[in-house]
C-alpha positions in Angstrom: 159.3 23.7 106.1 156.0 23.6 108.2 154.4 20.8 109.2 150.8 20.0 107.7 149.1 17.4 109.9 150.1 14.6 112.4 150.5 11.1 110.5 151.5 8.8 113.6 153.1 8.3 116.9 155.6 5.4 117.4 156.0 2.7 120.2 159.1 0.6 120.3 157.7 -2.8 122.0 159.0 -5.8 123.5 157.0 -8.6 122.3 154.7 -7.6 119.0 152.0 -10.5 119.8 152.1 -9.3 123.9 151.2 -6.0 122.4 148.9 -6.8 119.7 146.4 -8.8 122.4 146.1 -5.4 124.3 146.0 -3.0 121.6 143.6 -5.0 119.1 142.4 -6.9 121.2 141.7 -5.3 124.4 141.5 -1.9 123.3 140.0 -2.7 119.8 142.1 -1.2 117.7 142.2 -2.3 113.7 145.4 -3.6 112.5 146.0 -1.5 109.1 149.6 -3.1 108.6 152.0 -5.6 109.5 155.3 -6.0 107.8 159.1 -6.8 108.5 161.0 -3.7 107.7 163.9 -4.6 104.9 167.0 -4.7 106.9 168.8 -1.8 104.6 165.7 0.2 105.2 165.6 -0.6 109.3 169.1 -0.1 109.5 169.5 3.4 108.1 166.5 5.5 109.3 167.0 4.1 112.9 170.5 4.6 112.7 170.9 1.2 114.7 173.4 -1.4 113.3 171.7 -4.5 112.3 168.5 -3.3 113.1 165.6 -6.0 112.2 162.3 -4.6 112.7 158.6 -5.7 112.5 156.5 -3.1 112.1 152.4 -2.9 112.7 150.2 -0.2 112.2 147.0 -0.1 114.3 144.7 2.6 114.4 141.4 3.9 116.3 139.4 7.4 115.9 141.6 7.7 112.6 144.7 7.8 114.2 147.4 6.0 113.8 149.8 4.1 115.9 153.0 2.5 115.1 154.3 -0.6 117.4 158.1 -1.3 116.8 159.3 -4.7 117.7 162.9 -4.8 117.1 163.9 -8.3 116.1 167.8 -7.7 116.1 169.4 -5.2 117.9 167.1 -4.5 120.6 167.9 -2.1 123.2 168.1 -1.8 127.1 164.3 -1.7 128.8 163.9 2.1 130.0 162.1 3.6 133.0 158.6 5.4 131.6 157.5 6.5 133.7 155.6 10.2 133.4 157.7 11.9 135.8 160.6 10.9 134.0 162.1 13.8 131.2 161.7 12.4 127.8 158.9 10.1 128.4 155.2 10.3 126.6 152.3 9.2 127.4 149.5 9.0 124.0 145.7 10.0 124.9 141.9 9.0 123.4 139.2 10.3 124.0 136.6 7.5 125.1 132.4 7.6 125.2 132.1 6.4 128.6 135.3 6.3 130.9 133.7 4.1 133.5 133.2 1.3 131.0 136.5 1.8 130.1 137.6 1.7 133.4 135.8 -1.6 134.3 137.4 -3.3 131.2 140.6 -2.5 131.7 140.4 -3.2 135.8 139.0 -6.8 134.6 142.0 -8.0 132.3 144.2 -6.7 134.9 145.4 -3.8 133.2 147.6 -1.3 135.8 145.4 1.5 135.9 146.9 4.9 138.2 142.9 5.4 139.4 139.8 5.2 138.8 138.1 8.4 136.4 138.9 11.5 137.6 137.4 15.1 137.2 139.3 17.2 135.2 140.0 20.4 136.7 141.4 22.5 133.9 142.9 23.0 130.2 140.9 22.0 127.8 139.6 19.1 128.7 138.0 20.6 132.0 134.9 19.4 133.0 135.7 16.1 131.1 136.8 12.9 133.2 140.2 10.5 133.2 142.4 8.2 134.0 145.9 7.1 133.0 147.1 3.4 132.5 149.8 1.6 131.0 150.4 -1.2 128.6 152.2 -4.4 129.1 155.6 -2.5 128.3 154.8 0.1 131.0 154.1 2.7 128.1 151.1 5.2 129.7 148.2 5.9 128.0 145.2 8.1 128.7 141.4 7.7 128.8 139.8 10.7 128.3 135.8 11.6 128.2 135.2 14.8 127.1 132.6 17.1 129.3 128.9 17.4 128.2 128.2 19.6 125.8 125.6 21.7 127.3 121.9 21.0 125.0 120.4 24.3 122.9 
C-alpha cells in the first residue's frame, strides 16, 4: 500500500446550512455535492449505530472538503481547540491576507489576530492568520511570500 495523492479532509458539523453560509458563502467555496448518505452505508463506515448523515462537498484551489452533518446519532460537541492533542486545523493559501482579514473581521468571524509575519518553515517570509468557523473548527489564511522578480 502507498498512498498516491490527498482526495479530502472531513469536517463533522453541527448545522449543514450554519456551515454552508460560511463556507460558500463567506469563504466562496463551490458546492460540488450534496447528498443524504444511505443509512446502511452511514452506518457501517462510521461505525456509529443509526448513523444518518448529510454529506456536502465544497471545494476551493481544487481541493476538496467534506462537511458531515449527522442527522441521527450525533455526538457530544468537543473542545478544538489547537492546543488540544487530536485537533486539526485545515490551511489555504490566499492572494491578499489583509482583504481576507477585513472580510472575515466584518461578518464577525473570530479571528486569533490580525496577519502575521511568518518567521519560518516553509512558508517564511509569507503572512497569516488563524480563525475558526461557526463550529469552532480553526482554519488558516496563508499568503505566500513574494517571489523575488528575474
Amino acid at each position: 500500500m502507498r498512498i498516491t495523492s490527498p482526495n479530502h479532509t472531513s469536517f463533522t458539523v453541527s448545522n449543514m446550512e450554519r456551515s454552508l453560509a460560511f463556507y460558500r458563502d463567506l469563504l466562496g467555496m463551490e458546492v460540488i455535492s450534496d447528498r443524504i448518505a444511505p443509512a446502511e452505508f452511514a452506518e457501517k463506515i462510521t461505525g456509529i449505530p443509526g448513523a444518518e448523515l448529510r454529506v456536502v462537498y465544497v471545494q476551493a484551489g481544487g481541493y476538496k472538503l467534506e462537511l458531515i452533518q449527522y442527522l441521527k446519532s450525533q455526538g457530544e460537541r468537543i473542545d478544538p481547540r489547537t492546543n488540544r492533542p487530536g485537533s486539526v486545523h485545515l490551511g489555504f493559501n490566499v492572494d491578499d491576507v489583509d482583504q481576507a482579514y477585513a472580510e472575515l473581521t466584518a461578518h464577525g468571524v473570530k479571528v486569533q489576530s490580525p496577519p502575521m509575519l511568518v518567521g519560518g518553515g516553509p512558508n517564511k517570509g509569507g503572512r497569516g492568520l488563524y480563525f475558526v468557523d461557526p463550529d469552532g473548527i480553526t482554519l488558516e489564511f496563508t499568503q505566500p511570500p513574494a517571489q523575488p522578480q528575474a
